[in-house]
N, C-alpha and C positions, 0 to 999 in steps of 0.2 A: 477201862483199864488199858494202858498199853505194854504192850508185850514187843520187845527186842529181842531179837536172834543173834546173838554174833555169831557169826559166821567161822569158819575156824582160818585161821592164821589171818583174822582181823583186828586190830587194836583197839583197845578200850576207848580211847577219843575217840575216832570212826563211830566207834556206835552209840556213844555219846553226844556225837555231831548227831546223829540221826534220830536217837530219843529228845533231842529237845527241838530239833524239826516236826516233829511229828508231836510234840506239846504244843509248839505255837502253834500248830494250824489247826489244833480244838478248838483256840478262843478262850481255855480255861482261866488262865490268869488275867486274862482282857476283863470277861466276864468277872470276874473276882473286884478286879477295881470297878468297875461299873457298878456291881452293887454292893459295895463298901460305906459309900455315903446316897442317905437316898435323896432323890431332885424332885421336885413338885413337879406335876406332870404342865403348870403353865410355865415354868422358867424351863423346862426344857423346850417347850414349841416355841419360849421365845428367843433359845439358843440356835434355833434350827433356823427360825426364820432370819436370825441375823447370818448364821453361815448362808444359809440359798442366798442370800442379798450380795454377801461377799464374792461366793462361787461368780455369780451373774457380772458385778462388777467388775470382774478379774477376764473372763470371756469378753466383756464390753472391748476392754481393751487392748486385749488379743488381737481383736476382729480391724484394729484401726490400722 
């Protein structure tokens, strides 16, 4: 659970800005889409291995 303090002679945005700072950096809603739909655990390692391929090939070129 998160808990906000406003502070006194702070605005409702301000700490608005700062509860949904401090939402995103749970993960909660990331996590939420993650398992929304669920992925067979072979099409994900063949998701992975096509990103590490991509990563690699992107570095390759980097390097030139």
């Amino acid at each position: 659970m998160l808990l906000i303090t406003v502070k006194e002679n702070e605005s409702i945005d301000k700490a608005l800005k700062r509860f949904k700072k401090k939402f995103e950096r749970t993960g909660v809603l990331r996590e939420l889409r993650r398992r929304s739909a669920f992925t067979k655990p072979s099409v994900a390692r063949r998701n992975e291995v096509i990103r590490a391929v991509y990563k690699q090939q992107m570095q390759e070129k980097e390097n030139f």
